[in-house]
Structure formats: C-alpha cells, structure tokens
N, CA and C atoms as a LAMMPS dump frame, in Angstrom:
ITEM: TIMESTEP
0
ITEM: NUMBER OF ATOMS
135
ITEM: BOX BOUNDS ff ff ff
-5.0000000000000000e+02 5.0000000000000000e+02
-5.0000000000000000e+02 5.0000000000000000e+02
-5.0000000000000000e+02 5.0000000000000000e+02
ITEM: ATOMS id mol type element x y z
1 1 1 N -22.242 -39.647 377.692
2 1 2 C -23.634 -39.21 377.682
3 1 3 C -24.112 -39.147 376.227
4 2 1 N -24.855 -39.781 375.751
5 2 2 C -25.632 -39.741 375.13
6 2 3 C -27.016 -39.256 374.232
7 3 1 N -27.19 -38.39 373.483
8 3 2 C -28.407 -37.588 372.994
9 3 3 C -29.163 -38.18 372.904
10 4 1 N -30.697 -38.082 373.943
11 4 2 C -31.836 -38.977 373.774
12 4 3 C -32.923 -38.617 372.706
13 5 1 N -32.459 -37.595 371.701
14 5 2 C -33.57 -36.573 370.579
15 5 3 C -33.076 -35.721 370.329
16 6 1 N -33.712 -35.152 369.292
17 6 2 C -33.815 -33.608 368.862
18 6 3 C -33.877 -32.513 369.74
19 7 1 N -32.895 -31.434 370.085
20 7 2 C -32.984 -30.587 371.065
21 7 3 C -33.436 -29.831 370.722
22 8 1 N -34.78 -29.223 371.232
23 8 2 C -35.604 -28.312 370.187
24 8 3 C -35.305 -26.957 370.614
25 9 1 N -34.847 -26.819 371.907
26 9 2 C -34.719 -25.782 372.503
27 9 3 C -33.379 -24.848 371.945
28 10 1 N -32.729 -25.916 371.653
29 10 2 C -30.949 -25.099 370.824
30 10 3 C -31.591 -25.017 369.525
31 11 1 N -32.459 -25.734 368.63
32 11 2 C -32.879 -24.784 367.416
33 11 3 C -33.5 -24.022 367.804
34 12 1 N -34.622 -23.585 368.448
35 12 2 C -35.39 -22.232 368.128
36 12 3 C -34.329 -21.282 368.756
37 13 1 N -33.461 -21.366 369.788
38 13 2 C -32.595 -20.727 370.142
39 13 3 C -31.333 -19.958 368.813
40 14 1 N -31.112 -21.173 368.232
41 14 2 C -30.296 -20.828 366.851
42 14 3 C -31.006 -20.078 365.985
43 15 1 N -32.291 -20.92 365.591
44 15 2 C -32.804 -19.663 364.442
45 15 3 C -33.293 -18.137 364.915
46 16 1 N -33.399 -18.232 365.923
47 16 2 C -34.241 -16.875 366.602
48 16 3 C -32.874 -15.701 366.86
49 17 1 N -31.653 -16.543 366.604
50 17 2 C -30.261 -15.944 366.561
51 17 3 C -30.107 -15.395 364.884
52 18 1 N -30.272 -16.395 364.536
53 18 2 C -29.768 -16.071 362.951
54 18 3 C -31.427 -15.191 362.289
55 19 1 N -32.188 -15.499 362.75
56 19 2 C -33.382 -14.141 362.776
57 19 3 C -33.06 -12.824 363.094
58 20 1 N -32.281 -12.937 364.151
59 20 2 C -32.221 -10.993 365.022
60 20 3 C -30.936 -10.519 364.155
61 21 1 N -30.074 -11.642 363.718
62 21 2 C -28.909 -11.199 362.811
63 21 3 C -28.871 -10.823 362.041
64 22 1 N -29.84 -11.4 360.721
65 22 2 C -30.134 -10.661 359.564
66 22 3 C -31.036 -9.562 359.255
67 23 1 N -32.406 -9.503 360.479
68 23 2 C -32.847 -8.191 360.71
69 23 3 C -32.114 -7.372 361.229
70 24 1 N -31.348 -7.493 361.973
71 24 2 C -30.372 -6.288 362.682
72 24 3 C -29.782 -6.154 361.346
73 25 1 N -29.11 -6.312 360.658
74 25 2 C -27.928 -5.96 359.528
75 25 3 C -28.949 -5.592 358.317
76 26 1 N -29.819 -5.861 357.989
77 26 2 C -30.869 -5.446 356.883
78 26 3 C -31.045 -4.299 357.893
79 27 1 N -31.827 -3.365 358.983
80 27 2 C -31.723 -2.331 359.527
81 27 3 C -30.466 -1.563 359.575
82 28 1 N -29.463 -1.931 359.789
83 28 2 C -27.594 -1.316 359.556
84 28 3 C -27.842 -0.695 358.383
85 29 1 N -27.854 -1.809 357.497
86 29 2 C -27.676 -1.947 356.071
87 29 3 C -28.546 -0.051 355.927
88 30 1 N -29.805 -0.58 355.714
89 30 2 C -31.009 0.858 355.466
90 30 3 C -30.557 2.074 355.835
91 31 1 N -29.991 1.979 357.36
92 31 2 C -29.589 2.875 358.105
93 31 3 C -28.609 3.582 356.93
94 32 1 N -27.665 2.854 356.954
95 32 2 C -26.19 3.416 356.159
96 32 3 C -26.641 3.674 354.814
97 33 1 N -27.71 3.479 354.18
98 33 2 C -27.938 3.835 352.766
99 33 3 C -28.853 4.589 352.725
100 34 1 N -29.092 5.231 353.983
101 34 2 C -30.264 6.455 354.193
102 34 3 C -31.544 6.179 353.696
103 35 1 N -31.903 4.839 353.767
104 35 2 C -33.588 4.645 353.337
105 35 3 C -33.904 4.622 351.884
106 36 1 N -32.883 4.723 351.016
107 36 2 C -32.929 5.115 349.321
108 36 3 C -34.146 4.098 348.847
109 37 1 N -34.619 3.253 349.522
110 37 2 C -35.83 2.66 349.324
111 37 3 C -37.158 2.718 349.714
112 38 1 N -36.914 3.77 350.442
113 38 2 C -38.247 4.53 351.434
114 38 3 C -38.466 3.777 352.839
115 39 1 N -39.56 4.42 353.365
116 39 2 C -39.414 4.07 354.481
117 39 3 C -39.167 2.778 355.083
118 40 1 N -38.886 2.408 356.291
119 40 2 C -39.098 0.797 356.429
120 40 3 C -40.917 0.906 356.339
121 41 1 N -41.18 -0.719 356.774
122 41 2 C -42.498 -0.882 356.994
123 41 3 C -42.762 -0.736 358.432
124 42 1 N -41.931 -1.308 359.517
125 42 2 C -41.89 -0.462 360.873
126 42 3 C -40.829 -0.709 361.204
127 43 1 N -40.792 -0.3 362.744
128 43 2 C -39.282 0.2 363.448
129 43 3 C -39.698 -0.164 364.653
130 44 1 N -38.867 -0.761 365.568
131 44 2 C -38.518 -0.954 367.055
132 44 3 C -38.055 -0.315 367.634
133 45 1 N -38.32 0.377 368.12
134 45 2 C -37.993 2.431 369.127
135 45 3 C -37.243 1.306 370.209
C-alpha cells in the first residue's frame, strides 16, 4: 500500500500533541516554582 499524499490529519494530530505537551509542562513547571513570575495569564479549571 502505498501513500497517495500528505496526511494532514496525523500532523494536526502530532502538533496538537506536542502543543498540550509543552503547555502542560510549562504549567508543571510554574506550578513547582510557585508562580515566582506572577500570575499565569489564564488557567483551565
């Protein structure tokens, strides 16, 4: 089988992965350093 194109659906799938990854861990990150930079700009309750 053969790839007939660009699978667009496994990139936005990938970046929208490696998106929630580095916001999740930049939030960790804040978390564990108690905000020493002030507040975030917002938050997801």
């Amino acid at each position: 089988m053969q790839a007939q194109g660009v699978l667009f659906g496994q990139i936005a799938a990938v970046f929208g992965i490696v998106i929630a990854g580095v916001w999740s861990a930049t939030q960790w990150t804040a978390a564990a350093l108690g905000y020493q930079l002030g507040v975030s700009s917002f938050s997801v309750q």
